[in-house]
Backbone as a printed PyTorch tensor [residue, N CA C, xyz], in Angstrom:
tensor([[[ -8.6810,   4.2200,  -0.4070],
         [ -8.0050,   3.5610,   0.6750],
         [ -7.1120,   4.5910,   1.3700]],

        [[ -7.0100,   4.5790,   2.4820],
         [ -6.3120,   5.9170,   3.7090],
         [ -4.4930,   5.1390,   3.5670]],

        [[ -3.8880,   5.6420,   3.2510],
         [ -2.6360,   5.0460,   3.6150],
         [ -2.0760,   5.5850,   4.3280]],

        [[ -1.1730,   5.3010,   5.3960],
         [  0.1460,   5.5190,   6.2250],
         [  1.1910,   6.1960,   5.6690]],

        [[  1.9370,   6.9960,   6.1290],
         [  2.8860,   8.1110,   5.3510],
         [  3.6580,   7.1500,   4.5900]],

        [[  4.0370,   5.7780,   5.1920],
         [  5.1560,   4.8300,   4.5960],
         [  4.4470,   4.2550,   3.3250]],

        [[  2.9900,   3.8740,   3.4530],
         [  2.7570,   3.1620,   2.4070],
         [  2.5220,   4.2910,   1.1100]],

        [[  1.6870,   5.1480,   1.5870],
         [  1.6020,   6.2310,   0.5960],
         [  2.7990,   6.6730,  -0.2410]],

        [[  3.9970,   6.4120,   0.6980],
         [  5.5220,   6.6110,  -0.5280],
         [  5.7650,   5.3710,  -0.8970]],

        [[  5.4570,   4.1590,  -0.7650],
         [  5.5410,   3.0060,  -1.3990],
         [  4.2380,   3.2440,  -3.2980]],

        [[  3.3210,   3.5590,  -2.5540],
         [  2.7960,   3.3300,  -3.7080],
         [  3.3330,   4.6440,  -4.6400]],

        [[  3.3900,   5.8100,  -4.4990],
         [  4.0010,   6.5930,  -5.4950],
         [  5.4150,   5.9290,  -5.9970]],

        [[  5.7400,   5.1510,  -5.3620],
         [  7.6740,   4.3170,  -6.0390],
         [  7.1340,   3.6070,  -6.9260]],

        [[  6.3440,   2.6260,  -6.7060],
         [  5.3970,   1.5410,  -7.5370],
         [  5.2230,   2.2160,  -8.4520]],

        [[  3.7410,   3.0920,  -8.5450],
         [  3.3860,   3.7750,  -9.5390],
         [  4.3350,   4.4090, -10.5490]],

        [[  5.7140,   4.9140,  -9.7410],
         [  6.7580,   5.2450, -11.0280],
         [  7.5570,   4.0100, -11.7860]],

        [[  7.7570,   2.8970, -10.7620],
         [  8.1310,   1.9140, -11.6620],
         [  6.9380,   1.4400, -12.7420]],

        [[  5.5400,   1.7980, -12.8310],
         [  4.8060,   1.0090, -13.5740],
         [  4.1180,   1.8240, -14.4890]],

        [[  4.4490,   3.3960, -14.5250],
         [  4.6370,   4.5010, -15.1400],
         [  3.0510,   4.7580, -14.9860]],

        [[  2.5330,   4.6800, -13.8080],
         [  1.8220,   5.5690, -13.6230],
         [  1.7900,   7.0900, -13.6530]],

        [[  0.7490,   8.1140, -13.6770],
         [  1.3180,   9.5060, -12.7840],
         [  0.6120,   9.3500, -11.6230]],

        [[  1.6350,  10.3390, -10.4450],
         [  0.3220,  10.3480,  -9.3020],
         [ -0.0860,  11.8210,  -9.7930]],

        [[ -1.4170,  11.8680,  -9.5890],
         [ -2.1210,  13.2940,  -9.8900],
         [ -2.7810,  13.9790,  -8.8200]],

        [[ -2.5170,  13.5720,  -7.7550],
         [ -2.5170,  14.4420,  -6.3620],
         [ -2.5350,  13.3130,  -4.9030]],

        [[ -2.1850,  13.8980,  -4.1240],
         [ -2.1850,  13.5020,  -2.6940],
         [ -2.7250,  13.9840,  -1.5180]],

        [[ -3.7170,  13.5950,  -1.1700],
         [ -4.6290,  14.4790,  -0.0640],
         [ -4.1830,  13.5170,   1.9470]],

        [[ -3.3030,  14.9270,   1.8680],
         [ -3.3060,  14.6050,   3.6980],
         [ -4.7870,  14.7090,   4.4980]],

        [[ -4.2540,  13.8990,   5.7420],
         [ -5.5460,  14.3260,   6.7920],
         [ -4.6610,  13.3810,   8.1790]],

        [[ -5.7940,  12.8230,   9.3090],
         [ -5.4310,  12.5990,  10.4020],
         [ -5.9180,  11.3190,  10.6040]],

        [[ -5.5420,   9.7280,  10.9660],
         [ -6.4940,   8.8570,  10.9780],
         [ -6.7890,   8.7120,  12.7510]],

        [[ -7.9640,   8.3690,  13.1430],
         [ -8.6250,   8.2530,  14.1000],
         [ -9.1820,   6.8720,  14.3240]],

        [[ -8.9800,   6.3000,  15.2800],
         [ -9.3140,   4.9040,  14.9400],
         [-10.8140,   4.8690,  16.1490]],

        [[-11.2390,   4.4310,  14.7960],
         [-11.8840,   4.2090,  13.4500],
         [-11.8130,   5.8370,  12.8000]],

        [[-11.2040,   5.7520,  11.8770],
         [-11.7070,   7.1660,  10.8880],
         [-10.7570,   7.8140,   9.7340]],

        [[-10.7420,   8.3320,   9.3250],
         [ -9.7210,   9.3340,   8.6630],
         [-10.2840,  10.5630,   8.3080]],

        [[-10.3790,  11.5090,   8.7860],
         [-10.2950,  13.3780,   8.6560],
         [ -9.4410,  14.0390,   7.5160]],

        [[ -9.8980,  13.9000,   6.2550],
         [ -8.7480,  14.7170,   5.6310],
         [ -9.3370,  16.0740,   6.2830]],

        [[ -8.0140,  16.8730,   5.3960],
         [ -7.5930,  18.4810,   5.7100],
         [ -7.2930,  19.0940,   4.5560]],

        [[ -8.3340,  19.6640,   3.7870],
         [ -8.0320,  20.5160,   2.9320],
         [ -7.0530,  21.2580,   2.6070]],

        [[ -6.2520,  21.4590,   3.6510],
         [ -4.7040,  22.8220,   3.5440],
         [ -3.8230,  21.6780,   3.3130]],

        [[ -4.0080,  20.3250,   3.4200],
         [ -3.1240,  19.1680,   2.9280],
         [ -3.1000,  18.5710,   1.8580]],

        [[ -3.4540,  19.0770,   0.7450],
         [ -3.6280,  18.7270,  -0.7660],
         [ -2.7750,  19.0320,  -1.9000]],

        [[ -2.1100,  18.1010,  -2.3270],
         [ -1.3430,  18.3820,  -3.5680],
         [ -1.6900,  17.5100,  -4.8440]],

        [[ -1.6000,  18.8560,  -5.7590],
         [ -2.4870,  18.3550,  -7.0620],
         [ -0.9080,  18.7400,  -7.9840]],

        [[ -0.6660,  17.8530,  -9.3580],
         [  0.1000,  18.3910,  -9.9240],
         [ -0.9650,  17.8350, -11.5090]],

        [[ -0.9110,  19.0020, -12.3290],
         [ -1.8260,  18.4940, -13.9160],
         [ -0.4290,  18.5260, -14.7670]],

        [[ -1.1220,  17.2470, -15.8000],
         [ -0.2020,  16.8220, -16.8800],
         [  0.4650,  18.1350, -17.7750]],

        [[  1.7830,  17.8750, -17.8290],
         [  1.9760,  19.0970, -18.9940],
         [  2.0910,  18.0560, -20.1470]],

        [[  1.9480,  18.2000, -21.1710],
         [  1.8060,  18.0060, -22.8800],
         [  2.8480,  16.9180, -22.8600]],

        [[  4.3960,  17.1450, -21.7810],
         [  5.3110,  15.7170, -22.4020],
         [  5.4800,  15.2860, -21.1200]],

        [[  4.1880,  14.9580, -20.3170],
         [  4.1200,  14.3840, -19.1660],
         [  5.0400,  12.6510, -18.7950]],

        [[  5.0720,  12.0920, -20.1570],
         [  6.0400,  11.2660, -20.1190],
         [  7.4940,  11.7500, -19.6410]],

        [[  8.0090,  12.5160, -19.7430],
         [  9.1900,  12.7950, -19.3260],
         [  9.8620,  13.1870, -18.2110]],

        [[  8.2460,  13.4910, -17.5530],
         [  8.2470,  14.1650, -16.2880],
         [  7.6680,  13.5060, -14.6410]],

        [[  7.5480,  11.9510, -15.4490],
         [  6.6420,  11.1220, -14.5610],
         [  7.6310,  10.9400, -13.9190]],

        [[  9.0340,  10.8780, -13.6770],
         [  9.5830,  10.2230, -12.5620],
         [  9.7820,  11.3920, -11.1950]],

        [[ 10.0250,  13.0840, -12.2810],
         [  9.9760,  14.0940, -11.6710],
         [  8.7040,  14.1340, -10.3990]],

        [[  7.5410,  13.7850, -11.2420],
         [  6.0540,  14.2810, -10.8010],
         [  6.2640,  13.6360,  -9.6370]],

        [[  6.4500,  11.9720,  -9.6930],
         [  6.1460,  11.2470,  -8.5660],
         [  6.9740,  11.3440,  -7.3870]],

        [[  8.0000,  12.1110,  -7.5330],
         [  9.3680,  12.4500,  -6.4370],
         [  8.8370,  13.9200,  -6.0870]],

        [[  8.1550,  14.4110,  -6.8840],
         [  7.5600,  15.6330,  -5.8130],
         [  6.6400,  15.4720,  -5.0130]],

        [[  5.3200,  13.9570,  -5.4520],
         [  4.5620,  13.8230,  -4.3000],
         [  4.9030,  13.2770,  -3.3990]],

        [[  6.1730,  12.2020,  -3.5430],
         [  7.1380,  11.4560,  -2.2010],
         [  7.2530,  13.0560,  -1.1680]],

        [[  7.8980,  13.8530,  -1.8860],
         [  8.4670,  14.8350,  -1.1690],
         [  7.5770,  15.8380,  -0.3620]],

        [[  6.3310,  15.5510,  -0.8910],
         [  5.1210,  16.2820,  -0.4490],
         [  4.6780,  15.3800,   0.5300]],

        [[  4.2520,  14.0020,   0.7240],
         [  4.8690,  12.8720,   1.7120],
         [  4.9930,  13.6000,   3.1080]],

        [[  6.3400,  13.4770,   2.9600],
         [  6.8610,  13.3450,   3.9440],
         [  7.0440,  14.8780,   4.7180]],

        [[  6.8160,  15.7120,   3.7480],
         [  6.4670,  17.2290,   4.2400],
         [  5.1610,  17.2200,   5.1320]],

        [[  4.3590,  16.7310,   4.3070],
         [  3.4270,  16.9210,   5.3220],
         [  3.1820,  15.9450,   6.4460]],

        [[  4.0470,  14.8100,   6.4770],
         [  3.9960,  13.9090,   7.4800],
         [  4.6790,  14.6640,   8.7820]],

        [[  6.1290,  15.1440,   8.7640],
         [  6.7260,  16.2720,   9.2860],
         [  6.2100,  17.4410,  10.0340]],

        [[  4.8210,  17.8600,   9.4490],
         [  3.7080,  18.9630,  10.3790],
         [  2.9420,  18.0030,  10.4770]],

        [[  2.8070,  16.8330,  10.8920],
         [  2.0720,  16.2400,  12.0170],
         [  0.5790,  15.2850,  11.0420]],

        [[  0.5180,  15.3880,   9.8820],
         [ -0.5490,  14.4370,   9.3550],
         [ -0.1170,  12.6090,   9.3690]],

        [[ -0.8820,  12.1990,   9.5670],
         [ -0.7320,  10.9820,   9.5410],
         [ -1.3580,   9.5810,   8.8360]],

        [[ -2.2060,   9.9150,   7.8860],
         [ -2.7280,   9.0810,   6.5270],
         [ -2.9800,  10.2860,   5.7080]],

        [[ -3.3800,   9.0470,   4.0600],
         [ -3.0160,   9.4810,   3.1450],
         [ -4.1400,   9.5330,   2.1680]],

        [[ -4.3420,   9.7880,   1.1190],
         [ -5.3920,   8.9460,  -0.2310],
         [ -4.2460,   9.7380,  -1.2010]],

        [[ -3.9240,   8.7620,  -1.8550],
         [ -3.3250,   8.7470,  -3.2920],
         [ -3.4720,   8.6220,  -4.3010]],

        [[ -3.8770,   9.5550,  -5.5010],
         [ -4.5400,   9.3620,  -6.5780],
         [ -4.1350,   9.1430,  -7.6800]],

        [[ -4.5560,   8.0180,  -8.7200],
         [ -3.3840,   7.7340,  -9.5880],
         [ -4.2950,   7.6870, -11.1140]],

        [[ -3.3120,   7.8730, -12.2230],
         [ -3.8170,   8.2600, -13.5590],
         [ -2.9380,   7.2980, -14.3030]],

        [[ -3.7020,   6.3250, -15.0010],
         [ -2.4860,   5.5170, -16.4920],
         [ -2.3020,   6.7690, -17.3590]],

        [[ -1.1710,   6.2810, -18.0640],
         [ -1.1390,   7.0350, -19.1370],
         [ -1.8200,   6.8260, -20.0890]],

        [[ -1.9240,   8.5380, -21.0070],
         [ -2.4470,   8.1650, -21.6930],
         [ -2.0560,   8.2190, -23.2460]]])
């Protein structure tokens, strides 16, 4: 699903209240009808070993990655999410 810069930081808040991780965020441009990702708009972060401790960290760096790249001009989202395990 393409999300909007707003919803895309809604669901990474969610996902930390429900202790998801997000495990990357891929920018692009939506076109109506369409969405274009952009490869140079991709953020991946992999589990370290006490990834529990770090899930609230993880998910406030992809907020922050968000809105960075909303800032140079992208405008949807795909958000990728991992239960724990």
């Amino acid at each position: 699903m393409k999300l909007s810069p707003k919803a895309a930081i809604e669901v990474c808040r969610e996902a930390a209240k429900r202790n998801l991780w997000i495990l990357g965020i891929d920018g692009g441009h939506w076109f109506n009808p369409g969405f274009r990702p952009d490869g140079s708009a991709s953020w991946t972060y992999n589990k370290p070993n006490d990834y529990k401790s770090k899930l609230t960290e993880n998910n406030k760096l992809a907020i922050d990655n968000i809105k960075e790249d909303t800032a140079d001009g992208y405008t949807a989202f795909l958000v990728t999410i991992s239960k724990p395990y």
